[in-house]
VOMIFI-104884 format. One record per residue (C-alpha): x, y, z; residue number from 1; residue in one letter. Coordinates in pm, 1 decimal. Each point is the difference from the previous one (the first is absolute). Layout:
N
<<X; Y; Z>; NUM; a> ...
END
This chain:
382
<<1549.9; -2858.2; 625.0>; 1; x> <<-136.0; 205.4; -267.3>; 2; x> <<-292.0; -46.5; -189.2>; 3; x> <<-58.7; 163.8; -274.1>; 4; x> <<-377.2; 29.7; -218.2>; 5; x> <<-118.2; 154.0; -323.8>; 6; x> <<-268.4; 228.4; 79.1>; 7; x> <<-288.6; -136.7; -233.1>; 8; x> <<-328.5; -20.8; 185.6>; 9; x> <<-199.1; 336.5; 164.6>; 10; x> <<68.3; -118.1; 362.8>; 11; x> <<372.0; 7.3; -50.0>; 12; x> <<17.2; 367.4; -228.3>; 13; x> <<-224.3; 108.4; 311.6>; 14; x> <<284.2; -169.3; 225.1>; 15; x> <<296.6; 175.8; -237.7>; 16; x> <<-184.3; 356.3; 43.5>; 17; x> <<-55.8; -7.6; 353.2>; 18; x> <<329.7; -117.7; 141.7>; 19; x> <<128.3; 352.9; 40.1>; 20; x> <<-279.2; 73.9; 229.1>; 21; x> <<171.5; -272.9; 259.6>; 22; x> <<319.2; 68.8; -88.7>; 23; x> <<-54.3; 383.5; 78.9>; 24; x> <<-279.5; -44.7; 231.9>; 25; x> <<185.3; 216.3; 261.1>; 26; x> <<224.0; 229.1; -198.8>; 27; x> <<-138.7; 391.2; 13.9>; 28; x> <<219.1; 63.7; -333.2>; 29; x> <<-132.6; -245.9; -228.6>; 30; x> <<-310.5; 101.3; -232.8>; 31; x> <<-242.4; -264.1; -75.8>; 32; x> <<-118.9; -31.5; -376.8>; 33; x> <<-370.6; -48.1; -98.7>; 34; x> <<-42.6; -343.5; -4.5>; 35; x> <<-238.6; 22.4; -317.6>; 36; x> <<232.5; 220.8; -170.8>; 37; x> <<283.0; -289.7; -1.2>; 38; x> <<-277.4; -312.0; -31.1>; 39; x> <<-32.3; 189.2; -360.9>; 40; x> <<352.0; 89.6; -39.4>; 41; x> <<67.9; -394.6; -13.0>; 42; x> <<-324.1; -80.5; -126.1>; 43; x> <<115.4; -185.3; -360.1>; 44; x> <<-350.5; 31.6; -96.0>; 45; x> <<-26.7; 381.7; 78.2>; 46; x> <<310.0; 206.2; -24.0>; 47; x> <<46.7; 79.8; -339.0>; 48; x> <<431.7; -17.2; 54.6>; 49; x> <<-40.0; -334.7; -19.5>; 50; x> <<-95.3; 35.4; -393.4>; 51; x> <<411.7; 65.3; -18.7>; 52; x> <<88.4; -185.3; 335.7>; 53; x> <<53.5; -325.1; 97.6>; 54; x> <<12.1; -39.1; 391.1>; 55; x> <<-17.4; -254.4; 293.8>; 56; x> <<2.0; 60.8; 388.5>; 57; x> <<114.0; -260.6; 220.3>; 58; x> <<-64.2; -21.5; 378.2>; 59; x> <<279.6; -157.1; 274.3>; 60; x> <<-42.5; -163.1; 290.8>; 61; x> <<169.4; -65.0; 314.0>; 62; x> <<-76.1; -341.3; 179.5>; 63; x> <<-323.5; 61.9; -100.0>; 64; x> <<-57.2; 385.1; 40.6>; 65; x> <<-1.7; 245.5; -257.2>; 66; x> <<340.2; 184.7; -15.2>; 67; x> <<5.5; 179.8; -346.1>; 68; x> <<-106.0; 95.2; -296.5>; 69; x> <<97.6; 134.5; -355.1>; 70; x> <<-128.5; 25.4; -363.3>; 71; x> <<210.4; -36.0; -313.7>; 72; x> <<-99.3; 207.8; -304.1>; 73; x> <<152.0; 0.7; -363.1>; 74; x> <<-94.4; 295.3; -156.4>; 75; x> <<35.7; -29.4; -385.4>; 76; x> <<-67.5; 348.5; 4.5>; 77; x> <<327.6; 43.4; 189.7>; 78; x> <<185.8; -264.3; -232.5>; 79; x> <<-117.4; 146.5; -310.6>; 80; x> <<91.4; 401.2; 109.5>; 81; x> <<295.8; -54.7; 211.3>; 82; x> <<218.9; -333.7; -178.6>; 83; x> <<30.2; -106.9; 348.4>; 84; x> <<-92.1; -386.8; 7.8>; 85; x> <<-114.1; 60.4; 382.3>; 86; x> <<-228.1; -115.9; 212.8>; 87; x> <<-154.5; 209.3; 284.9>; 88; x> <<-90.4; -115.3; 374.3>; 89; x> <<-278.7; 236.5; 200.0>; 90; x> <<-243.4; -83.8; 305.1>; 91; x> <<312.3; -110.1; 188.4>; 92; x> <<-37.7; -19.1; 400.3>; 93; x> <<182.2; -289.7; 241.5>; 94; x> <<59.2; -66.3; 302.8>; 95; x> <<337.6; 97.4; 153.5>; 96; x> <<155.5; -361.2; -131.4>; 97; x> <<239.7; -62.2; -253.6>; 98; x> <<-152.4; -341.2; -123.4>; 99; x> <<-306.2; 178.6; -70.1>; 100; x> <<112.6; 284.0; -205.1>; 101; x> <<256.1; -269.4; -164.0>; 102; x> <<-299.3; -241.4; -77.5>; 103; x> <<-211.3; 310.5; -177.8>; 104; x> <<284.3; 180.1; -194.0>; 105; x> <<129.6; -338.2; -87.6>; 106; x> <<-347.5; -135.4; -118.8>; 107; x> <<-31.7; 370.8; -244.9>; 108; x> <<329.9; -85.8; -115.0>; 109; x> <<-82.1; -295.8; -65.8>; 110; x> <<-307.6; 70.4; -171.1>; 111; x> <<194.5; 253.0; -239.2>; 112; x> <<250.0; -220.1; -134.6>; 113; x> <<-255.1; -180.2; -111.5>; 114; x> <<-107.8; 189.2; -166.6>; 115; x> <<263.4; 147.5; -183.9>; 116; x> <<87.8; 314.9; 193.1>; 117; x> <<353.9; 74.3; 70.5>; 118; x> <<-57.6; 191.7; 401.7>; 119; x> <<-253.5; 91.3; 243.0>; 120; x> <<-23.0; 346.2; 120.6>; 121; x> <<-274.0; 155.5; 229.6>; 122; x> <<-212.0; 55.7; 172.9>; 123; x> <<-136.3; 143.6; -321.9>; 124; x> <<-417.6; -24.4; -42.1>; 125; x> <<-134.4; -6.7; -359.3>; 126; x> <<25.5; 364.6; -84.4>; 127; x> <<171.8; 297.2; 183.8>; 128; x> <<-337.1; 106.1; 152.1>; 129; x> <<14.5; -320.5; 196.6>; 130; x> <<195.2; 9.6; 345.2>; 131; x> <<375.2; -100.2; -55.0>; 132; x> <<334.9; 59.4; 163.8>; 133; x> <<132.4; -163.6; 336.0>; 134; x> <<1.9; 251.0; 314.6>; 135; x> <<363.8; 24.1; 75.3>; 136; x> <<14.6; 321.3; 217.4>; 137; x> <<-296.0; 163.3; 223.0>; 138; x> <<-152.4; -251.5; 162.3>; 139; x> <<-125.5; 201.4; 255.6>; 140; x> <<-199.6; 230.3; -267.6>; 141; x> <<-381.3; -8.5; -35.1>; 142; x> <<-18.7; -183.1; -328.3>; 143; x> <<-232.4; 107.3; -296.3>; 144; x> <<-312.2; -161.2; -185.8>; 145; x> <<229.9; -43.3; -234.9>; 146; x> <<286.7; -183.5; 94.9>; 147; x> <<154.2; -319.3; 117.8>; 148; x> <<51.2; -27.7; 383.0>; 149; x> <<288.2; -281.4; 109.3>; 150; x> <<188.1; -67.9; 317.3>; 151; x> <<388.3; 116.9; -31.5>; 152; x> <<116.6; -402.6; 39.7>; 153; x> <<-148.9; -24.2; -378.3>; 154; x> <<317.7; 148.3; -99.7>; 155; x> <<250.0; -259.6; 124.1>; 156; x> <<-206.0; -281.0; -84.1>; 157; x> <<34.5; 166.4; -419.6>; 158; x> <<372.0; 68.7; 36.6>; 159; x> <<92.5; -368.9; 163.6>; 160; x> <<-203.3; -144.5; -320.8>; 161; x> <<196.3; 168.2; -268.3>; 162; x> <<-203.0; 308.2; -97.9>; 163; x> <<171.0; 379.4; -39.3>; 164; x> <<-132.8; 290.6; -32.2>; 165; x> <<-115.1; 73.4; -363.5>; 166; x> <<-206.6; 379.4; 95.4>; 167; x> <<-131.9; 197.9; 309.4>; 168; x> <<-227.9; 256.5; 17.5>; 169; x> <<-67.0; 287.1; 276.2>; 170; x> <<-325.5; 118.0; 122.7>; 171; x> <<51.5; 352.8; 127.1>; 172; x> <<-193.3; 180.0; 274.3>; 173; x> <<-130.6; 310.2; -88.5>; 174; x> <<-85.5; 322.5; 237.2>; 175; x> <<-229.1; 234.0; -135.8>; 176; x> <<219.7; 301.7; -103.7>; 177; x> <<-8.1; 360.4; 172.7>; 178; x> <<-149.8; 302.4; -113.3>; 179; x> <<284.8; 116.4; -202.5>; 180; x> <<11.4; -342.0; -200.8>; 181; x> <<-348.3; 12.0; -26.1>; 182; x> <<17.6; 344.9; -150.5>; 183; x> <<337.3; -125.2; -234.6>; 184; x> <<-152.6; -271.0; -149.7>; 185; x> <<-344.3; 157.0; -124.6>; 186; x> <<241.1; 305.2; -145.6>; 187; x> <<160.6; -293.6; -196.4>; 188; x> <<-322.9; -128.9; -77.7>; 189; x> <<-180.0; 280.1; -148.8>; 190; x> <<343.8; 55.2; -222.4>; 191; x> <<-44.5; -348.5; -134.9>; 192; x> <<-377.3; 75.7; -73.9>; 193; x> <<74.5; 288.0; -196.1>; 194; x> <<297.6; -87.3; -168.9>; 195; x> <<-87.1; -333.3; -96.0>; 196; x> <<-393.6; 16.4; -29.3>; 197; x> <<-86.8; -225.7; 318.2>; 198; x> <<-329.8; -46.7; 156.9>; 199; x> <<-140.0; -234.7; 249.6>; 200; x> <<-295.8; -203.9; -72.5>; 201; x> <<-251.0; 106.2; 252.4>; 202; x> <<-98.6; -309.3; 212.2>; 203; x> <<-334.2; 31.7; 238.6>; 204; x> <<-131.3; -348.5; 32.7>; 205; x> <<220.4; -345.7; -32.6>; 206; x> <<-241.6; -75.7; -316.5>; 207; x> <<175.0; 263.7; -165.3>; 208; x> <<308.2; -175.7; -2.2>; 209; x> <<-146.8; -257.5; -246.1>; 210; x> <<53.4; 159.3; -339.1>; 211; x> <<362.9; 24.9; 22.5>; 212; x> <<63.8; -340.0; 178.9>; 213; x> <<178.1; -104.0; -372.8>; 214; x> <<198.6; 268.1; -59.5>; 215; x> <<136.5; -34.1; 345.9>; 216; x> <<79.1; -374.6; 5.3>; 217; x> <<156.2; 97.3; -341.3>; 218; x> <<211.8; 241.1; 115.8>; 219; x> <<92.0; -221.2; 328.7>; 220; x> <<98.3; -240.9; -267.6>; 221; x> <<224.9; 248.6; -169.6>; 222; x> <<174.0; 202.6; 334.0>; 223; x> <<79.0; -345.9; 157.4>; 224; x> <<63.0; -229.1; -318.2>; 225; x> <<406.7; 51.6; 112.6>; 226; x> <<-27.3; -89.0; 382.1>; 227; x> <<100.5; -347.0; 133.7>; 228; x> <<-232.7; -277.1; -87.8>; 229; x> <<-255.2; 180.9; -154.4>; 230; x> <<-226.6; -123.6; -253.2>; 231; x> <<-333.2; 87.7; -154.6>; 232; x> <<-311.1; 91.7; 144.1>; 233; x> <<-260.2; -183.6; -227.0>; 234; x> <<-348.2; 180.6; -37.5>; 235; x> <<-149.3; -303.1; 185.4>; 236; x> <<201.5; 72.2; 277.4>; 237; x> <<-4.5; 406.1; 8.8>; 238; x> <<-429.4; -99.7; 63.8>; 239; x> <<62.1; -247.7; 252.2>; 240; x> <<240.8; 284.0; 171.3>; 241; x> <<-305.0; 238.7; -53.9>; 242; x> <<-231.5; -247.1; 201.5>; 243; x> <<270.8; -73.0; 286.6>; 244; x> <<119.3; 336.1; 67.1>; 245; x> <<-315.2; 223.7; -124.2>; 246; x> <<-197.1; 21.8; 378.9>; 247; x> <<349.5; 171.3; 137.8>; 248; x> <<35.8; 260.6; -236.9>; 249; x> <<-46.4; 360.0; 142.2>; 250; x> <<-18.3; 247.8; -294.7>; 251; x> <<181.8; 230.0; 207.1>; 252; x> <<271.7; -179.4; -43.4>; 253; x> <<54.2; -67.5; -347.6>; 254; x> <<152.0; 252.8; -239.8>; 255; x> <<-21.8; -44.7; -360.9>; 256; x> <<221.8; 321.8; -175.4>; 257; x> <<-107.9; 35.9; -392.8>; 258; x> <<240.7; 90.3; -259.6>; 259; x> <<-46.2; 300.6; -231.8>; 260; x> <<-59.6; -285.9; -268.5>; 261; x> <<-317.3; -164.8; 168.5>; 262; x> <<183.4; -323.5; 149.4>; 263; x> <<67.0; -127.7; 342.0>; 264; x> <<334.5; 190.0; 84.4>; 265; x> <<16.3; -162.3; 370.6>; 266; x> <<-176.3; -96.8; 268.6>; 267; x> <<-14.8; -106.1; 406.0>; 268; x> <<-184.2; -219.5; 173.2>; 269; x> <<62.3; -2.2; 387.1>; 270; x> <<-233.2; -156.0; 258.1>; 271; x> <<-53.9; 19.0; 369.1>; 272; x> <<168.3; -220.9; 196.9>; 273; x> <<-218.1; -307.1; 47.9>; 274; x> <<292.8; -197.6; 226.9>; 275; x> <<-157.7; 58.4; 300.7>; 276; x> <<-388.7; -82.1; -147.1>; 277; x> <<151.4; -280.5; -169.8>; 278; x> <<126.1; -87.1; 374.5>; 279; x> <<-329.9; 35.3; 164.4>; 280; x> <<-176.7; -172.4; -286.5>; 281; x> <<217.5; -331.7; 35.5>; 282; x> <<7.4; -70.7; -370.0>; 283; x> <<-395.9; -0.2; -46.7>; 284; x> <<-226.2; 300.0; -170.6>; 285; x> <<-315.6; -172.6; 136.1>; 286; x> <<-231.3; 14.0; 247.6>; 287; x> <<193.2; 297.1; 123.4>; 288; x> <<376.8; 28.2; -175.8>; 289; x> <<-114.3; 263.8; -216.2>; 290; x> <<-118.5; 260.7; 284.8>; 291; x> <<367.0; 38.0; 42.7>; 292; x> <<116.6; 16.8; -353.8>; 293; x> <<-258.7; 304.3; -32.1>; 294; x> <<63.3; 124.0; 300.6>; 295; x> <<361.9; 23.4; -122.8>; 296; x> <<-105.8; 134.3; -336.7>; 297; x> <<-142.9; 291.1; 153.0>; 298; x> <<215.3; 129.2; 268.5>; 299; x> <<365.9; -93.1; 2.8>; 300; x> <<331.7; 217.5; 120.6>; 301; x> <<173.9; -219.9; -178.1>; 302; x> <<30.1; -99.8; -405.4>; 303; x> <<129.6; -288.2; -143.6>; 304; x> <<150.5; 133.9; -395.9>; 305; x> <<-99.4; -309.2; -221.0>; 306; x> <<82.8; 66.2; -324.7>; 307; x> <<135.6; 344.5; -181.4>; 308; x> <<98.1; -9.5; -378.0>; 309; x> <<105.7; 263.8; -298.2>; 310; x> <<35.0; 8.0; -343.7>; 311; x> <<369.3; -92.1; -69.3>; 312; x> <<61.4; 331.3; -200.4>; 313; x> <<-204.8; 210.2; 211.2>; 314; x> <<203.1; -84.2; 334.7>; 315; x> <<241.2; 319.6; -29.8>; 316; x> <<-296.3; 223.7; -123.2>; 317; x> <<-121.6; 70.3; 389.2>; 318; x> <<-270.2; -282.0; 12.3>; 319; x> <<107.6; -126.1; 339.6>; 320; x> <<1.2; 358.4; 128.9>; 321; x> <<-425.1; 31.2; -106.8>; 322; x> <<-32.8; -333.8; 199.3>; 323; x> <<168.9; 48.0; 284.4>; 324; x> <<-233.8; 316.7; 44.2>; 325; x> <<-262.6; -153.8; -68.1>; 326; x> <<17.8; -310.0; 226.1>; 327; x> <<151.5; 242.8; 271.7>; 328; x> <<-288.9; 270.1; 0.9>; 329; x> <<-267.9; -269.8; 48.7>; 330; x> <<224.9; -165.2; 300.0>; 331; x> <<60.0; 349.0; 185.9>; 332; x> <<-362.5; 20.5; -51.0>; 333; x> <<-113.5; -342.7; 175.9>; 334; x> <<227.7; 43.6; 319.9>; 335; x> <<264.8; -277.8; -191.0>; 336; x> <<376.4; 25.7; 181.4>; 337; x> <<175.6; -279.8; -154.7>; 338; x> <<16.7; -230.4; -330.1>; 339; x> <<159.8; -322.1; -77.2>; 340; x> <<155.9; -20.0; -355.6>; 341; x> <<-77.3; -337.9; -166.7>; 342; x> <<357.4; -199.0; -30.1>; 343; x> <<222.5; 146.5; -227.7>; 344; x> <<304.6; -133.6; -176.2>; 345; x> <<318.7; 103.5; 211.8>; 346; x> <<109.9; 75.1; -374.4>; 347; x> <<-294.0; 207.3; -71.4>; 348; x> <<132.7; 391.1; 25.4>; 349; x> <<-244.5; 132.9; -192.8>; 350; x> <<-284.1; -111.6; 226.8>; 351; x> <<214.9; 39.0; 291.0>; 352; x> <<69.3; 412.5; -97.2>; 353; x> <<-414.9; 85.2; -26.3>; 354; x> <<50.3; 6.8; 445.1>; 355; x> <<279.8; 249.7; 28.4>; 356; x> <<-218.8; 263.6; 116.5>; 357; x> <<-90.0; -178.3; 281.9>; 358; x> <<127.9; -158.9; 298.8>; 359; x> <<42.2; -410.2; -12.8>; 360; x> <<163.2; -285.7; 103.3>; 361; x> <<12.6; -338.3; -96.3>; 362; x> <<-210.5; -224.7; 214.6>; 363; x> <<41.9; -320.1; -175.6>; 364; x> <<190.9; -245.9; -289.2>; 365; x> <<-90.3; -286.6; -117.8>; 366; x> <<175.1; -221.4; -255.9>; 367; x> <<-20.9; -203.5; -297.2>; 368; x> <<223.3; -331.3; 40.5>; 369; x> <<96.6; -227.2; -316.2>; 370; x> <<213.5; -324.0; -27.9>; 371; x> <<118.0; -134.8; -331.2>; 372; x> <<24.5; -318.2; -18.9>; 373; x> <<295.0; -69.7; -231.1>; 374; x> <<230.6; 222.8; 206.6>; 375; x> <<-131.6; -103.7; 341.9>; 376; x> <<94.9; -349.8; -78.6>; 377; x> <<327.4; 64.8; -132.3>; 378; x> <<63.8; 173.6; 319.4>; 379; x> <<-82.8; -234.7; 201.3>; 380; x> <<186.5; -303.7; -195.1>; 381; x> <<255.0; -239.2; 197.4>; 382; x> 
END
């Protein structure tokens, strides 16, 4: 028998955050989160996406063991933007048993005809800079910080319950280019400088980052207002973003190209890879977490590309072209051999057409499912 609880006291939202960490305990693919980072994340109190969210996270159990987990989320944001009357599921993990995942899904679905919504589709977090998107190919890939890890049985269990495929995305391995690319794209790039009056904001310390931290969310606002379930990045979220994400910056690593009129024309922000300190750090910064993380920070063959944007009229104008050189100069330079491209929308060309100068493959999918409620039940009529 299933059980199923509302999460609603601090002992079970510790319970909901650390399930992975059983559920995985022995899997060398799957990358642990901070556990302080989510404790915020769902913190109703704390995480200002709640001031246009309403959410709940329910816990399942299995004669009387924890089996699962998931959140529901309406995002009014979403509602508003979109015209979409749907509800989103994230934080979803089970246990390989179709009761389980039918009591969770069931209980979100549940939950959002309730309240008024017309489908559930997920898993979707609060904003795009949250994880989302179901692993559906490369599950024997080193994950990223960034992403969801699940087990390939997650599939089946969606599919038997009604949901479809509604988007995918593709995150793209990346080997650092030859000589001859090298030497191509910083040709392009000093064509682009002159012809179009590009510079790049020189970057020497992570506190120099700071005065263009609104112009950037701005412009992330702008380059990805089109994408699949994105909505708004309030100001009180863009400084609790600072604050999360601020210790792993490496100025090296972010680009920030100027037009000739003064404004933000584009920028990239890539990290090193912090799977494998993430790993060794077992979800905890403190005592000794962090000695990882930095060690990470500092020396690291391998980058993780987090988030790249451009001014919608200024992506033919050779913008990618001064960021790709850039970004690749100060790689070369610190002994880097590989990136990982954050997940990109299979649809997404434009992003897709900034690698062609290098070799790549993709490593990994992962997939947004949806179910509708008024079709799936006239499907499934007598």
């Amino acid at each position: 028998m299933v059980n199923i609880v509302k999460v609603e006291t601090k002992r079970q939202l510790d319970s909901f955050v650390k399930f992975p960490f059983k559920l995985y305990k022995d899997n060398p693919y799957w990358i642990p989160t901070l556990i302080s980072d989510d404790k915020f994340t769902l913190d109703k109190n704390k995480n200002p996406a709640f001031e246009f969210s309403d959410a709940e996270m329910w816990l399942a159990y299995k004669d009387g063991e924890l089996a699962g987990r998931i959140a529901g989320i309406i995002s009014h944001s979403y509602i508003n933007k979109w015209g979409n009357r749907y509800a989103r599921f994230g934080w979803i993990d089970f246990i390989d048993d179709p009761d389980v995942s039918k009591a969770l899904l069931q209980t979100v679905e549940s939950w959002a005809k309730e309240n008024g919504m017309d489908g559930v589709h997920g898993p979707l977090g609060f904003c795009d800079l949250d994880k989302q998107g179901m692993l559906v190919e490369g599950f024997e890939e080193l994950g990223t910080f960034i992403t969801i890890y699940n087990y390939p049985y997650y599939m089946k269990h969606m599919e038997a319950l009604g949901y479809v495929k509604d988007a995918e995305w593709i995150e793209i391995d990346i080997t650092m280019p030859k000589d001859d690319a090298v030497k191509k794209i910083s040709m392009l790039a000093q064509k682009a400088k002159e012809k179009y009056g590009l510079s790049v904001v020189p970057l020497k310390k992570p506190k120099d980052v700071l005065p263009y931290v609104e112009e950037v969310f701005d412009l992330l606002n702008k380059g990805y207002e089109h994408l699949y379930g994105v909505v708004p990045i309030t100001a009180r979220q863009v400084d609790c973003y600072v604050k999360q994400f601020f210790s792993f910056l490496n100025p090296e690593y972010i680009c920030i190209i100027k037009g000739d009129d003064g404004k933000i024309a584009g920028f990239g922000i890539i990290i090193p890879s912090l799977s494998k300190a993430a790993q060794k750090s077992k979800g905890r910064l403190f005592p000794t977490g962090f000695i990882h993380f930095i060690n990470a920070i500092k020396k690291n063959d391998t980058l993780d590309l987090y988030l790249v944007a451009i001014r919608p009229e200024l992506r033919s104008k050779g913008v990618p072209y001064v960021m790709l050189d850039e970004l690749t100069k100060a790689a070369t330079k610190n002994g880097v051999v590989r990136a990982i491209a954050s997940p990109e929308l299979e649809t997404n060309h434009a992003v897709q057409s900034l690698w062609k100068n290098y070799s790549t493959r993709i490593h990994r999918r992962r997939r947004c499912y949806i179910k509708l409620f008024d079709i799936f039940e006239e499907e499934n009529k007598d």
